[in-house]
C-alpha positions in Angstrom: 5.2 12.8 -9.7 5.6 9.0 -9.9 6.9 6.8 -7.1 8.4 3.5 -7.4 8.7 0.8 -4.4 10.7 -2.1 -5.2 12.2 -4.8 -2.6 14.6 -6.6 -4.4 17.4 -7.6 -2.2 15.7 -11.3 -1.9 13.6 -10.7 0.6 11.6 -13.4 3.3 11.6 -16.7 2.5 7.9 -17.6 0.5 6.3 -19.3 3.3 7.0 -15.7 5.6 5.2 -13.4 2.9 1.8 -12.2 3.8 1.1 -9.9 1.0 2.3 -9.6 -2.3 2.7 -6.3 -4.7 3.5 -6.7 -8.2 3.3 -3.4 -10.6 0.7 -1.7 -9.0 -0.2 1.3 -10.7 -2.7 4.4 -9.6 -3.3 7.6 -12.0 -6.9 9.1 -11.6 -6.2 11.5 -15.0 -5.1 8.8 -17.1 -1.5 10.5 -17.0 -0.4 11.5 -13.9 0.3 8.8 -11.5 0.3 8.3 -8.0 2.5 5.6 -8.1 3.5 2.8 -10.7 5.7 -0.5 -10.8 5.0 -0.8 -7.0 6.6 -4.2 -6.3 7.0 -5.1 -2.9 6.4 -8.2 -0.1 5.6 -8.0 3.2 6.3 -10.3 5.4 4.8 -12.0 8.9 5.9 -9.5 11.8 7.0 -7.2 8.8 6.4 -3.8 10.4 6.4 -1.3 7.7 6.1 2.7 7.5 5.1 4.8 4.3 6.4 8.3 4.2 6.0 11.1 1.8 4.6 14.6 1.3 0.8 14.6 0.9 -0.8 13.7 -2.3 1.7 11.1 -3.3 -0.6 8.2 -3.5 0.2 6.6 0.9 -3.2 6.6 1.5 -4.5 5.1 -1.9 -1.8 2.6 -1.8 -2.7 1.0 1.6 -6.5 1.1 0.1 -5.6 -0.8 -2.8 -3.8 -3.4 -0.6 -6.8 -3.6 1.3 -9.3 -3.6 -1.8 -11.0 -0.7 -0.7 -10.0 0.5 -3.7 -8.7 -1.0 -7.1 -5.3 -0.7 -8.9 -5.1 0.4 -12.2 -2.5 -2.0 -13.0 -0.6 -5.0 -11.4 -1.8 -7.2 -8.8 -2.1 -7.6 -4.9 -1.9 -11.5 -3.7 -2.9 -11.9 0.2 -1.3 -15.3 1.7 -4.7 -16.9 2.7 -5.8 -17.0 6.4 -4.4 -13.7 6.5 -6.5 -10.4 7.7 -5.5 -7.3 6.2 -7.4 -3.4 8.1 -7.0 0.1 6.9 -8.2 2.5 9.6 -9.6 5.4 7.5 -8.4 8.8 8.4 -10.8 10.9 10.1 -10.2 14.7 9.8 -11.5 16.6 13.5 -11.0 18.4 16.3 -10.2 16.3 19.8 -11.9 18.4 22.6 -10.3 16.5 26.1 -11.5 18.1 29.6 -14.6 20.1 29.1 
């Protein structure tokens, strides 16, 4: 399955964008794809969400934008001075009250 995120309606002004996307691609066969052409900005006070069923690439896309991880294609561009944190999942069981 391949996603694509594009943001094309004119978006913020240049000196509101944080973070730029531009074609970001992620396949770990070589032919299936997590997601490609991923272009998208986000911009200062931008509050975004990412939705879809597991496996669709949520989690790998918000660790390329934080180079935790690299894109197999296209480019991320961070507005400097800015501070960009992924929070890694953690998989457990929350015991409260013992």
């Amino acid at each position: 399955m391949s996603s694509t995120i594009k943001k094309e309606d004119g978006g913020p002004s240049g000196d509101q964008v944080v973070l730029w996307a531009d074609n970001l691609a992620k396949t770990y066969d070589g032919t299936k794809f997590q997601f490609k052409d991923a272009t998208f900005v986000i911009a200062k006070g931008e509050r975004i969400g990412l939705i879809g069923v597991n496996g669709v690439g949520k989690s790998t896309l918000l660790k390329i934008l934080s180079s935790k991880e690299p894109a197999d294609g296209g480019s991320v561009t961070v507005r400097k001075g800015s501070l960009l944190t992924y929070v890694e999942q953690v998989f457990g069981v929350l015991v409260v009250g013992c």
